[in-house]
C-alpha positions in Angstrom: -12.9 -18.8 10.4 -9.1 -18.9 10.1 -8.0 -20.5 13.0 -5.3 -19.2 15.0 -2.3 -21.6 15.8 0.2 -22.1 18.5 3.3 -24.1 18.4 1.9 -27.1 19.4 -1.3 -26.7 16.9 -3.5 -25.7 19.7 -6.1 -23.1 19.1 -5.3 -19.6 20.5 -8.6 -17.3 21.4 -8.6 -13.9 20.2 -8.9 -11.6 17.1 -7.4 -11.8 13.9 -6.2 -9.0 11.6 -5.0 -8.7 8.3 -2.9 -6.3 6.8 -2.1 -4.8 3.0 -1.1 -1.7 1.4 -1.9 -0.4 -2.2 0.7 2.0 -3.8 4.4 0.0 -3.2 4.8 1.1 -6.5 3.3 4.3 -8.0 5.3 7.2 -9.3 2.8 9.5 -8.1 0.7 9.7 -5.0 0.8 7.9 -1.3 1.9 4.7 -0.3 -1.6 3.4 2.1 -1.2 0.5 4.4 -4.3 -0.9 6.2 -4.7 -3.1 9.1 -8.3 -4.7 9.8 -9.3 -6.5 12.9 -11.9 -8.9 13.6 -13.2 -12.4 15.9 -14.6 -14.5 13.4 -14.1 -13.9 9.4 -17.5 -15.6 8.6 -18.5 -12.2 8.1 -16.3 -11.5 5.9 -16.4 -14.4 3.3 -20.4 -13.9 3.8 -20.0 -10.1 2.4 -18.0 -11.3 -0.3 -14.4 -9.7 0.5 -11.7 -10.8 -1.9 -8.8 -9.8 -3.3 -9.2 -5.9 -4.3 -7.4 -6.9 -8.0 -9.9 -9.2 -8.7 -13.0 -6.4 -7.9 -14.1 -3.7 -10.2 -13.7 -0.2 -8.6 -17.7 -0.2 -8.2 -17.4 -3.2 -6.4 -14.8 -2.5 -4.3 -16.5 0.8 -2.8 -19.6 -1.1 -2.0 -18.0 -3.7 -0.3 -15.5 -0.8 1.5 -18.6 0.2 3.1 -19.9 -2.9 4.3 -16.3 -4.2 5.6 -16.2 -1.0 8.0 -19.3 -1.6 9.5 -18.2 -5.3 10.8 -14.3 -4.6 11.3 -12.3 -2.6 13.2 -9.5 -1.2 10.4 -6.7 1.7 10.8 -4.8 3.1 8.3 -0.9 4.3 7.9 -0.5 6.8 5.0 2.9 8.0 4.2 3.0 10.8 1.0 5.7 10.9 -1.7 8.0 13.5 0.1 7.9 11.2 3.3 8.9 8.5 1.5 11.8 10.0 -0.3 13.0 10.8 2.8 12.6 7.3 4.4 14.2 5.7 1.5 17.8 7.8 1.7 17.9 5.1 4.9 15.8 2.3 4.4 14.9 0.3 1.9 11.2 -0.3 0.6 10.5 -3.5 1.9 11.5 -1.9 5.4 9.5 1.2 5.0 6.7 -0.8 4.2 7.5 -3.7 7.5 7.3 -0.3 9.6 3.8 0.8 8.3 2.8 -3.1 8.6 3.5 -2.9 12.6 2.6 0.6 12.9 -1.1 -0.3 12.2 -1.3 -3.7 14.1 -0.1 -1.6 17.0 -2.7 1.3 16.4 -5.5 -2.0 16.3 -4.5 -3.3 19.8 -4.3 -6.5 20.9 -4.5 -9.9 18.7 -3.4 -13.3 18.4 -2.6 -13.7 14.5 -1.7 -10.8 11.8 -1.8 -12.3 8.1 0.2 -10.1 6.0 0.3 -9.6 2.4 4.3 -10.1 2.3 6.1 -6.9 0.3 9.4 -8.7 0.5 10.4 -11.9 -2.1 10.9 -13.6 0.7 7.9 -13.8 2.9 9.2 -15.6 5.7 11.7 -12.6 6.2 9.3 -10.4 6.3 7.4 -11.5 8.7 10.3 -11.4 11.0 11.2 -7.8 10.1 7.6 -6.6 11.1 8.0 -9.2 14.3 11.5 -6.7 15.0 9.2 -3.7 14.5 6.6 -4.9 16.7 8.8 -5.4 19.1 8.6 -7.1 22.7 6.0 -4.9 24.2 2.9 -6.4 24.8 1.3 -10.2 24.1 3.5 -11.4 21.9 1.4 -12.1 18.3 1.8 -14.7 16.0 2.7 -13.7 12.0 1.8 -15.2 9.3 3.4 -13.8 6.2 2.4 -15.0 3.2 2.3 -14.0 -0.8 -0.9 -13.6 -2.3 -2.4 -13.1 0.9 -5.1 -11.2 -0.1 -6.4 -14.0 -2.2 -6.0 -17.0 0.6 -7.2 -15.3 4.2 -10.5 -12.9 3.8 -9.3 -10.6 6.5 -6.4 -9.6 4.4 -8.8 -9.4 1.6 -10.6 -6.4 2.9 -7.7 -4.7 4.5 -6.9 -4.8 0.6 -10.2 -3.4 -0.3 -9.9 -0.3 2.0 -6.3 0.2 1.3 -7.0 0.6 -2.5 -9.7 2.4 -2.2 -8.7 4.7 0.6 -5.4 5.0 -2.3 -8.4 5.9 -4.8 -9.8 8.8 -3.4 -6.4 10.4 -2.5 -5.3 9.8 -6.3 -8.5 11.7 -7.0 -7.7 14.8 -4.7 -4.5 15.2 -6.1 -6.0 15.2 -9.6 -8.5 17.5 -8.4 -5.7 19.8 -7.0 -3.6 19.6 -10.1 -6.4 20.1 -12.2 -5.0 17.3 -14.8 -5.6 13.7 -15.3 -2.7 11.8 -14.1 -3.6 8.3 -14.5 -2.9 5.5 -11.7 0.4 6.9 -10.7 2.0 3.6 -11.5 4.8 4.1 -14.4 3.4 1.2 -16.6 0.5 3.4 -17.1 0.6 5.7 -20.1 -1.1 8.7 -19.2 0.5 8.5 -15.8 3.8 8.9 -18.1 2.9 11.7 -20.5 1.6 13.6 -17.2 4.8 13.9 -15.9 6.1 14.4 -18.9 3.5 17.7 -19.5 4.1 19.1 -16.5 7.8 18.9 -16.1 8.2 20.4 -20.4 5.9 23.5 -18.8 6.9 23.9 -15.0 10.8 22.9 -15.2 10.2 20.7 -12.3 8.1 17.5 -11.7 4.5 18.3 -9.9 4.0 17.7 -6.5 3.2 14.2 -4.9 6.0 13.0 -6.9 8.1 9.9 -5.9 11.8 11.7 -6.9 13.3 9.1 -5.5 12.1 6.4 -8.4 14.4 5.3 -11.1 11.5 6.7 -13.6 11.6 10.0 -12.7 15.4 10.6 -13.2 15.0 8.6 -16.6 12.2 10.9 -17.3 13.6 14.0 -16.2 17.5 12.8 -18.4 14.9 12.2 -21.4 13.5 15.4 -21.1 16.3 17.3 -20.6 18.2 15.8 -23.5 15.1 16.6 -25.6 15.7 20.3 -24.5 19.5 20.4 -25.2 18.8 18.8 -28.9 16.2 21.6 -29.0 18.1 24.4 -28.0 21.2 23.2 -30.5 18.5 23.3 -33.5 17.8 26.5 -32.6 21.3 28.2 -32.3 
C-alpha cells in the first residue's frame, strides 16, 4: 500500500485516490478526467493495474472491469464546445486542475490524492488543484507527480478507466458521423485527412471539434488556400 504521510512522516488513516485524464490533447472528441478511491492498493497491484499506455486496448477493458468492482471511481467529462469556451479564460493546465478537484470532491473524503501532473511543473500543479479544492472540508494531502500513472497503482487505474471511458465516446462519435476519424489526436494520420474530408465537403469542420487548437486553424488556412488556388485555375 502507498502510505499516506504527514508533515512529520507519521501515517495518516484513511483512503487514497488517484486521479488522470486521457484526451489533454486530441483535436477531436472529449477531454475525460477520472478520480478512483480506495483503502488499501494491494488490490490493485494484485489485478495488475498499470499505466493504461503500457496496456493493449483488450487489456485495458478487462482490467476496466475488474478496477470498478474493488474501487470507488467518478468521472468529469467536458466536450469539445465546453472546452473552447473554457479556454477563451483559462488556460489548459487550469481547465484540467478544475476537473482534477471536481472529481476528488465528487469521491468524498480522503487523506492523499496522487495526481498525474498536466502542468511541466508538477509541484505547481498540485497547488492549483489544492486552490480549487479549496478550504472546505479535511484538508487532503497532494501528491503531484509526472508519470504518475506508472509509480502509484491507484493512479494507474484511474488511467485505465479514463482512457477507456475516452474509448467508447470516440466510438459514438464515429458511430454518429458515420466516418472513421482515428484517435482524435493531430499526430494521427487518418485523424488528419478526416478533418480534412469533411471540412472540403461540409464548409465547416464536423462536430466534436476542438476549434480552439492551433491545428484546426492551420488546417482550415490550408484548405482554404487550396480552394482559392482552385478557383484561380478555374477562372
Amino acid at each position: 500500500m502507498v502510505p499516506s504521510l504527514d508533515n512529520f512522516g507519521n501515517s495518516i488513516p484513511g483512503s487514497i485516490c488517484g486521479v488522470d485524464e486521457a484526451g489533454r490533447g486530441p483535436v477531436i472528441g472529449p477531454l475525460v478526467v477520472c478520480g478512483l478511491m480506495v483503502d488499501d492498493d494491494s488490490i490493485l497491484r494484485e489485478i495488475g493495474a498499470k499505466d493504461s499506455k503500457r496496456l493493449t486496448p483488450k487489456r485495458r477493458e478487462e482490467l476496466a472491469v475488474k478496477i470498478k468492482e474493488v474501487a470507488r471511481y467518478e468521472y468529469a467529462i467536458m466536450d469539445a464546445e465546453d472546452i473552447d469556451v473554457l479556454r477563451q479564460r483559462y488556460t489548459l493546465n487550469v481547465i484540467e486542475a478544475k476537473l482534477f478537484a471536481s472529481v476528488i470532491e465528487k469521491l468524498g473524503p480522503c487523506s492523499t490524492a496522487y495526481l498525474d501532473a498536466a502542468d511541466s511543473n508538477e509541484e505547481e500543479f498540485g497547488r492549483q488543484v489544492q486552490r480549487e479544492l479549496g478550504n472546505a472540508g479535511k484538508p487532503i494531502r497532494i501528491i503531484s507527480k509526472h508519470g504518475a500513472d506508472d509509480l502509484y497503482p491507484v493512479v494507474s487505474a484511474a488511467s485505465i478507466l479514463a482512457k477507456t471511458t475516452r474509448d467508447s465516446l470516440v466510438k459514438k462519435i464515429e458511430k454518429e458521423l458515420g466516418r472513421t476519424i482515428g484517435s482524435g489526436y493531430p499526430s494521427d494520420q487518418v485523424t488528419i485527412n478526416f478533418l480534412k474530408e469533411w471540412y472540403s465537403e461540409h464548409g465547416e469542420m464536423p462536430p466534436h471539434t476542438r476549434m480552439s487548437w492551433k491545428t484546426v486553424g492551420r488546417l482550415i488556412n490550408e484548405l482554404s488556400m487550396t480552394d482559392l488556388a482552385s478557383f484561380n485555375e478555374d477562372d
